[in-house]
N, C-alpha and C positions, 0 to 999 in steps of 0.2 A: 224289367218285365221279361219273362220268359213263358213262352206259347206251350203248350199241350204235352207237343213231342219234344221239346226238351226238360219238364218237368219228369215225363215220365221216364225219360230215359235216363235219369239221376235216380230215379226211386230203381228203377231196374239194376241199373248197377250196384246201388246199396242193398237190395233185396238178394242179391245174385251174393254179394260178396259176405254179407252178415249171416243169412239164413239157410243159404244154398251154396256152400261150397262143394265145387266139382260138380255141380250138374248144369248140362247141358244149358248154355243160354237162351236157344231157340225155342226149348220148352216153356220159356217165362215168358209171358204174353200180356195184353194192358190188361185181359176178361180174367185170366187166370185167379181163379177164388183163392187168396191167402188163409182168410181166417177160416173161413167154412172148412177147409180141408186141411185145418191144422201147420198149417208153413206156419202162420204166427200164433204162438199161443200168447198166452197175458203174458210175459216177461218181454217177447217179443214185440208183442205191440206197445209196450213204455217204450221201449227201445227205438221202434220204429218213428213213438210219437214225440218223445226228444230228438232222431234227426232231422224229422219236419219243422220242427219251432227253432231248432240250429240254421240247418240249413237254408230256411225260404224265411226265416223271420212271422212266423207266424205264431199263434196262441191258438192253441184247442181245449173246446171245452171237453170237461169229463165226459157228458155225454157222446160226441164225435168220438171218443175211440174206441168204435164198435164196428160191428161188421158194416152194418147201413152206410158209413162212411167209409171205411178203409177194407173194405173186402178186395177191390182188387185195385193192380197200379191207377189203370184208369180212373176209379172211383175218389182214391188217392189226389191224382192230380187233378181232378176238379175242386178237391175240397181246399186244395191248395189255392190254388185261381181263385174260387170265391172269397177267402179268409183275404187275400191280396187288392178284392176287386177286382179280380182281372176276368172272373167268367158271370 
């Protein structure tokens, strides 16, 4: 099991290192809107949404990868947590 902040601080660093290379880490925050403002577009978000089923062992349905869920880290790792049971 893994709590909150270290979820999301696994999706920060994949975020940081897949979609954001060379910027600023401290600009990426849990609130920070990915999809709304374009970080991930749809190539993006398969992308993002086979590291989550890699990495935490979870299944998302087609509907889940949308803004509603995955807009930003935090949103991210709640959906994780509950897909796990753990929120």
């Amino acid at each position: 099991m893994q709590d909150q902040t270290a979820i999301e601080a696994k999706l920060k660093s994949y975020i940081l290192e897949e979609f954001l290379g060379g910027e600023d880490p401290e600009e990426l925050q849990e609130s920070t809107e990915l999809m709304t403002t374009g970080i991930l577009d749809s190539i993006g978000t398969l992308k993002l949404v086979t590291f989550l089923e890699n990495e935490f062992g979870v299944q998302l349905q087609p509907h889940e990868a949308d803004a509603e869920y995955l807009n930003t880290i935090g949103d991210i790792a709640r959906l994780v947590r509950s897909k796990r049971g753990e929120g």
